[in-house]
N, C-alpha and C positions, 0 to 999 in steps of 0.2 A: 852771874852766880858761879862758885868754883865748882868743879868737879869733886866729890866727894869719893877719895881712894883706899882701897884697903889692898897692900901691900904682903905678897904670900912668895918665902921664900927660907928655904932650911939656914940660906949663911945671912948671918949677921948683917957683914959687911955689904952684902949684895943689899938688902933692906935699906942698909945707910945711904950706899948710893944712889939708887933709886929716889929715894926720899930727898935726896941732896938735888937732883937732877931736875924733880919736876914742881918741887914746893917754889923755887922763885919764878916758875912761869901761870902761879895762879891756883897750882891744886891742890886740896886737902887732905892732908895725911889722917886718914879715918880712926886706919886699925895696921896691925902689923900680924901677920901668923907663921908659925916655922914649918909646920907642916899642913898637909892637905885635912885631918881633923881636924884641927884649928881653924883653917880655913873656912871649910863649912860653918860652923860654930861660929864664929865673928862676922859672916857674909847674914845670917841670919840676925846677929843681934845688931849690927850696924846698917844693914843695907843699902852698900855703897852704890855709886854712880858707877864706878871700874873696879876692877880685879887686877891684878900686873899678877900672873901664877906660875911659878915655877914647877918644870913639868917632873924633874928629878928632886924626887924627899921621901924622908922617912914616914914611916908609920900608915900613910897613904899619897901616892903619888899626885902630881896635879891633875893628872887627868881624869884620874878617879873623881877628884873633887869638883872638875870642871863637869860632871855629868849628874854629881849630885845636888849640884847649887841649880843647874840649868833645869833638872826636875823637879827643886820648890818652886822656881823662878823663872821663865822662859824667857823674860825678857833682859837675863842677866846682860852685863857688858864686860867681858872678860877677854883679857889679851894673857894667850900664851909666852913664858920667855924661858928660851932655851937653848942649850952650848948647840954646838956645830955639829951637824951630823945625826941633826933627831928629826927631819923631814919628815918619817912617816907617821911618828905620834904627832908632826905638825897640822900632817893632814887628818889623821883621825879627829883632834882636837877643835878643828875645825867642822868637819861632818860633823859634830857631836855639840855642837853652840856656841866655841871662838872667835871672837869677833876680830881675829889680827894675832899674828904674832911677833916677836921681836929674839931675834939670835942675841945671844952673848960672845962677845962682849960688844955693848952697844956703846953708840955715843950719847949725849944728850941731845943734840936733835932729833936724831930718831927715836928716842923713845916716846919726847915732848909731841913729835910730828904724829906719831904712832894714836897718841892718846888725845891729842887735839881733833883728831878726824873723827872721835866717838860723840 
């Protein structure tokens, strides 16, 4: 059975390739959100398998959202992804219920590898 995904990330382009990356190795593109409000809101009405969350966005960051999703839901499965140089919110985000993160910019094995291990 595929993994059922919901995809959180303020740029466009970043959502496409993501979505370009891992839909031919088997997973289900759920849902899409641009920011961390959205995020929450789609994690509730879709209740995906993963989360891929961008830690830098507007209106609420991802990490805000990784703590809100993770106290409706403790069992979420959420992978942080974020540019170079944000280790400490990598590690908060992980204290806080991340199950993995992935730097930008990735390749498609690593994100496939990332998300195949959940």
């Amino acid at each position: 059975m595929s993994k059922r995904v919901l995809i959180v990330d303020d740029a466009v382009f970043m959502r496409m390739s993501i979505k370009n990356m891992i839909t031919k190795h088997g997973f289900e593109i759920v849902g899409e959100a641009g920011n961390g409000n959205e995020a929450v809101a789609k994690y509730n009405e879709l209740k995906p398998d993963i989360v891929t969350m961008d830690i830098t966005m507007p209106e609420k960051t991802g990490l805000e959202a990784l703590k809100e999703i993770v106290a409706i839901d403790s069992n979420a499965t959420i992978i942080m992804v974020s540019a170079l140089g944000q280790e400490a919110m990598m590690k908060e985000a992980i204290t806080n219920g991340a199950k993995g993160f992935i730097v930008k910019p990735f390749k498609e094995d690593v994100i496939v590898g990332e998300l195949s291990k959940l």
